[in-house]
C-alpha positions as CSV (number, residue, x, y, z in Angstrom):
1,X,-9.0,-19.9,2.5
2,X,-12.6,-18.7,2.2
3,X,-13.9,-16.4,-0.4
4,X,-16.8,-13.6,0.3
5,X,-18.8,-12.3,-2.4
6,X,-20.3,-8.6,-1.8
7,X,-22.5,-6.9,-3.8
8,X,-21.4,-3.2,-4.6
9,X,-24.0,0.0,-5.5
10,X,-22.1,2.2,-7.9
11,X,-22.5,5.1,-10.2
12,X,-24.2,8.5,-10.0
13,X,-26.6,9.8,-12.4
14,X,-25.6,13.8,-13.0
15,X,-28.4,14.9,-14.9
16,X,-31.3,13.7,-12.4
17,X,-28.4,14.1,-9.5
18,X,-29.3,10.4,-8.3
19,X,-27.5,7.0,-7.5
20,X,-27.4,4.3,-10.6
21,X,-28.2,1.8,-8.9
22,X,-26.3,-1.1,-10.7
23,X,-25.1,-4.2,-8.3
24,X,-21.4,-5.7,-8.8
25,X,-20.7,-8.9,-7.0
26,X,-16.8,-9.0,-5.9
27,X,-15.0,-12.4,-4.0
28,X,-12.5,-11.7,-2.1
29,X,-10.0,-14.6,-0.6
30,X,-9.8,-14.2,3.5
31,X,-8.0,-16.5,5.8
32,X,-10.4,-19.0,7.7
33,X,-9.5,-18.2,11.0
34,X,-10.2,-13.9,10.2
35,X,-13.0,-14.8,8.8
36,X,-14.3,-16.9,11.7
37,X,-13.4,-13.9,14.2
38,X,-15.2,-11.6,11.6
39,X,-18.1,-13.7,12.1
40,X,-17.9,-13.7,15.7
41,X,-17.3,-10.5,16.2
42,X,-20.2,-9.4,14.0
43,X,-22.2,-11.1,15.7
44,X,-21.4,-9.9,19.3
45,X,-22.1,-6.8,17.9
46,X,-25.1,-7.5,16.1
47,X,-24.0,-6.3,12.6
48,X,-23.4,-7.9,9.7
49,X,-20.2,-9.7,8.2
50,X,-20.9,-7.0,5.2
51,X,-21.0,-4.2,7.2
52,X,-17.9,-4.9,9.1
53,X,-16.0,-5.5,6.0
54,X,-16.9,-1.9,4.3
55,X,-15.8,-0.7,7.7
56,X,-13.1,-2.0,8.0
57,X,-12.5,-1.3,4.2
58,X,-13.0,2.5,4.6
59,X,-10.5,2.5,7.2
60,X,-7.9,1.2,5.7
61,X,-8.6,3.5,2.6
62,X,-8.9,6.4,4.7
63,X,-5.5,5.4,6.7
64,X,-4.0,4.8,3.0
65,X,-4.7,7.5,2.1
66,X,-4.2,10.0,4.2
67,X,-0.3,8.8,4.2
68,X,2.2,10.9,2.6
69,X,4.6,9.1,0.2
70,X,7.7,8.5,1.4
71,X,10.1,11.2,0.0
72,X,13.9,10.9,0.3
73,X,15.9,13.7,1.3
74,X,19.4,14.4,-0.6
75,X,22.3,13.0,1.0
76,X,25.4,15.3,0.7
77,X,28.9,15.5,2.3
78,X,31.1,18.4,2.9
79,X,33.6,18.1,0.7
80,X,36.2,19.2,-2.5
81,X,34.9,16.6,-5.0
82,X,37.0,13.9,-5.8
83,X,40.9,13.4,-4.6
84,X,42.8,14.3,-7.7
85,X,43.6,10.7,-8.2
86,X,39.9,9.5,-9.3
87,X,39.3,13.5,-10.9
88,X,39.2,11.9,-14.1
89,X,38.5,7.9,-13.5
90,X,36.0,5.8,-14.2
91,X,33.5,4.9,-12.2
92,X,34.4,1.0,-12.5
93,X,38.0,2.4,-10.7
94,X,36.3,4.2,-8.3
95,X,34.3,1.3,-7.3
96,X,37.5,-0.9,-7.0
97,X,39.3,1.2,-5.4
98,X,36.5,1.4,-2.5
99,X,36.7,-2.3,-2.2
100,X,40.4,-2.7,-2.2
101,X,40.6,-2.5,1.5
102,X,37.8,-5.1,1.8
103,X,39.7,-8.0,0.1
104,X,37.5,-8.3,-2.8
Protein backbone atom coordinates (compact mmCIF):
# COMPACT_ATOMS: atom_id res chain seq x y z
CA UNK A 1 0.00 0.00 0.00
CA UNK A 2 0.99 3.57 -0.69
CA UNK A 3 -0.61 6.58 0.82
CA UNK A 4 -1.23 10.09 -1.23
CA UNK A 5 -1.64 13.22 0.58
CA UNK A 6 -3.69 16.04 -1.34
CA UNK A 7 -4.22 19.23 -0.41
CA UNK A 8 -7.94 20.43 -0.54
CA UNK A 9 -9.36 24.36 -1.18
CA UNK A 10 -12.56 24.62 0.76
CA UNK A 11 -15.03 27.13 2.03
CA UNK A 12 -16.88 30.05 0.48
CA UNK A 13 -17.03 33.44 1.91
CA UNK A 14 -20.99 34.73 1.48
CA UNK A 15 -20.63 38.20 2.40
CA UNK A 16 -17.60 39.17 -0.04
CA UNK A 17 -19.10 36.03 -2.37
CA UNK A 18 -15.36 34.66 -2.60
CA UNK A 19 -13.47 31.23 -1.96
CA UNK A 20 -11.75 30.81 1.75
CA UNK A 21 -9.03 29.79 0.73
CA UNK A 22 -7.99 27.35 3.62
CA UNK A 23 -5.70 24.15 2.56
CA UNK A 24 -6.54 20.55 4.11
CA UNK A 25 -4.04 17.81 3.50
CA UNK A 26 -5.95 14.25 3.24
CA UNK A 27 -3.85 10.56 2.79
CA UNK A 28 -5.52 8.21 1.26
CA UNK A 29 -4.20 4.36 1.21
CA UNK A 30 -4.03 3.08 -2.73
CA UNK A 31 -2.82 -0.27 -3.90
CA UNK A 32 0.85 -0.03 -5.39
CA UNK A 33 0.23 -1.49 -8.52
CA UNK A 34 -3.11 1.44 -9.19
CA UNK A 35 -0.96 3.76 -8.14
CA UNK A 36 1.88 2.88 -10.46
CA UNK A 37 -0.73 2.79 -13.57
CA UNK A 38 -2.02 6.23 -12.11
CA UNK A 39 1.39 7.37 -12.52
CA UNK A 40 1.83 6.11 -15.86
CA UNK A 41 -1.03 6.97 -17.14
CA UNK A 42 -0.68 10.58 -15.86
CA UNK A 43 2.10 10.85 -17.39
CA UNK A 44 1.22 9.66 -20.98
CA UNK A 45 -1.12 12.24 -20.65
CA UNK A 46 0.80 14.89 -19.38
CA UNK A 47 -1.36 15.69 -16.26
CA UNK A 48 -0.81 15.26 -12.88
CA UNK A 49 -1.34 12.30 -10.43
CA UNK A 50 -3.62 15.11 -8.56
CA UNK A 51 -5.57 15.94 -11.25
CA UNK A 52 -6.45 12.45 -12.25
CA UNK A 53 -7.44 11.64 -8.83
CA UNK A 54 -10.18 14.61 -8.52
CA UNK A 55 -11.26 13.21 -11.77
CA UNK A 56 -11.57 10.31 -11.24
CA UNK A 57 -13.07 11.33 -7.78
CA UNK A 58 -15.87 13.43 -9.37
CA UNK A 59 -16.76 10.61 -11.37
CA UNK A 60 -17.42 8.27 -9.07
CA UNK A 61 -19.41 11.03 -6.95
CA UNK A 62 -21.29 11.97 -9.89
CA UNK A 63 -22.01 8.07 -10.78
CA UNK A 64 -22.92 7.75 -6.92
CA UNK A 65 -24.91 9.90 -6.94
CA UNK A 66 -26.92 10.02 -9.59
CA UNK A 67 -28.03 6.25 -8.56
CA UNK A 68 -31.38 5.76 -7.18
CA UNK A 69 -31.57 3.68 -3.99
CA UNK A 70 -32.67 0.46 -4.35
CA UNK A 71 -36.46 0.27 -3.41
CA UNK A 72 -38.17 -3.07 -2.94
CA UNK A 73 -41.43 -3.61 -4.39
CA UNK A 74 -44.24 -5.59 -2.14
CA UNK A 75 -44.40 -9.07 -2.65
CA UNK A 76 -48.06 -10.42 -2.52
CA UNK A 77 -49.83 -13.68 -3.48
CA UNK A 78 -53.36 -14.29 -4.44
CA UNK A 79 -54.89 -15.76 -1.85
CA UNK A 80 -57.69 -16.34 1.24
CA UNK A 81 -55.20 -15.77 4.17
CA UNK A 82 -54.25 -18.57 6.07
CA UNK A 83 -55.79 -22.38 5.79
CA UNK A 84 -58.08 -22.52 8.84
CA UNK A 85 -55.69 -24.75 10.45
CA UNK A 86 -52.78 -21.98 11.22
CA UNK A 87 -56.03 -19.03 11.38
CA UNK A 88 -55.16 -18.67 14.86
CA UNK A 89 -51.34 -20.31 15.33
CA UNK A 90 -48.33 -19.05 16.22
CA UNK A 91 -45.95 -18.09 14.14
CA UNK A 92 -43.32 -20.62 15.69
CA UNK A 93 -46.11 -23.45 14.26
CA UNK A 94 -46.29 -21.90 11.24
CA UNK A 95 -42.65 -21.96 10.78
CA UNK A 96 -42.55 -25.75 11.74
CA UNK A 97 -45.07 -26.76 9.88
CA UNK A 98 -43.20 -25.26 6.59
CA UNK A 99 -40.24 -27.36 7.50
CA UNK A 100 -41.91 -30.48 8.30
CA UNK A 101 -41.60 -31.72 4.80
CA UNK A 102 -37.89 -30.80 4.82
CA UNK A 103 -36.81 -33.21 7.53
CA UNK A 104 -35.90 -30.67 9.99
Amino acid sequence: MYSISMTHIYGFDYMARLPILECMKTTIDISDSLLRKAKQLANAQGITLRSLTEEGLKKAIAERSARKPYKARPVTVRGKGLSKEFQSATWERIRDASYESHGS
